[in-house]
N, C-alpha and C positions, 0 to 999 in steps of 0.2 A: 516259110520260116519268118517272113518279112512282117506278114499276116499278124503272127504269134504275138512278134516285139511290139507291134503297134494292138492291140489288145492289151497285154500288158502293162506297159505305159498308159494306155486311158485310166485301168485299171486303180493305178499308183495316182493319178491322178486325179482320179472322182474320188477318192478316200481322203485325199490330200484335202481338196476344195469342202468335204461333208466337215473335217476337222478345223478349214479355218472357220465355214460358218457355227458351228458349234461354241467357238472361242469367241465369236463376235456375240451370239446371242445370251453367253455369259456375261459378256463387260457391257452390253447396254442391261442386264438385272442389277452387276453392281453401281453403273452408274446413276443408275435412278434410285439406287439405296442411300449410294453418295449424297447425289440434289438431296432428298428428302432431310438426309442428318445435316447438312450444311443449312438446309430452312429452318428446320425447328430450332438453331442457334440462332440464329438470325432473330428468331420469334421471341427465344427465350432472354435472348441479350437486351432487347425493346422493352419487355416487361422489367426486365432486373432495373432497368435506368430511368422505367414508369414508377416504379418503388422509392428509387432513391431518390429523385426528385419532389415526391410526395412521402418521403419518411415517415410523419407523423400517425399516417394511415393503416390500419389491420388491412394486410392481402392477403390473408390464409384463406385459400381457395381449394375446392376439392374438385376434382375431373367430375364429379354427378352434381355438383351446384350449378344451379341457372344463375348466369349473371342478369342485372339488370339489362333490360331495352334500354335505347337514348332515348331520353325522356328529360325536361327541362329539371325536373326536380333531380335527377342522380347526381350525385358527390361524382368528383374526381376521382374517387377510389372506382365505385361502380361501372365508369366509362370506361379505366383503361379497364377491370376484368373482363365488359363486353367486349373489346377491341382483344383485348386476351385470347378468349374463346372464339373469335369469329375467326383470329386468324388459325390457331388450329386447326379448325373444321377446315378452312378454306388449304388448309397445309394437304391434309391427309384427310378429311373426307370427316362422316360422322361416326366412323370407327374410332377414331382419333380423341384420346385423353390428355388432360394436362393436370394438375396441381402446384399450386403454392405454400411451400411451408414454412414458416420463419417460426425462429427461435433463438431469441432476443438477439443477437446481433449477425446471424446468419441466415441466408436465406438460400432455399435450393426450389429448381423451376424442374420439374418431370415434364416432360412430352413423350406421349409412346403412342403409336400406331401399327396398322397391318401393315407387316412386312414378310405376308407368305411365299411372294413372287419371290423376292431375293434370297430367303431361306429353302425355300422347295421343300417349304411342310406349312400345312394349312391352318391357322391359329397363328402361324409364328408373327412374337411382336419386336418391335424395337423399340428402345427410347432411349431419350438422348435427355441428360442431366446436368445441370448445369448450379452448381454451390456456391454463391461467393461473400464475403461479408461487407455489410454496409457500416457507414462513416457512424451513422446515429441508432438508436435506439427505433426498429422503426413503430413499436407499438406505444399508443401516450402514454403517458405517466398517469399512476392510479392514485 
């Protein structure tokens, strides 16, 4: 009878342990979902305060545009898009897109990459958005 309870209990037990690791292998998919949307602010805030510091320059950038190499001749504009794009890529790999849109005193920063692992469907993207409006006009005066 002794035999039985002790069976049992391992029983109660290996089911218990298969449940905490399941819950752990959960929160480290959401915690690298986390990281990742906590970088791409990060990434996307640097650029927002690359813009407003250089107001007077067009950043309307699309996820398929090559930005310039450093190269002695690129404008300030061209450098931070390099520095745009590199850190993207370097965020989430070269799955990973971004864009810039302004229009006329707002500006929104897209970042989206593969986030199949945390979704548990293959294709699946995230992105993380970021809108906010500048002090000036940042396109020049025509």
């Amino acid at each position: 009878m002794s035999l039985i309870e002790v069976l049992v209990s391992l029983l109660i037990l290996g089911v218990g342990l298969l449940g905490a690791g399941l819950i752990q292998l959960n929160a480290l998919k959401y915690t690298d979902s986390s990281r990742m949307i906590s970088q791409a602010s990060f990434v996307a805030y640097d650029m927002l305060d690359r813009i407003r510091a250089n107001a007077a320059a067009d950043y309307s950038w699309g996820g398929d545009d090559i930005s310039l190499a450093n190269t002695l001749a690129a404008s300030v504009r061209d450098l931070d898009l390099h520095d745009f794009e590199a850190n993207i890529r370097h965020l989430a790999g070269d799955t990973a897109k971004g864009s810039i849109a302004i229009s006329q005193r707002e500006v929104t920063i897209s970042i989206s990459w593969d986030d199949s692992r945390a979704a548990h469907a293959g294709g699946a993207r995230e992105t993380f958005t970021l809108t906010s409006r500048v002090a000036v006009d940042p396109r020049p005066a025509r």
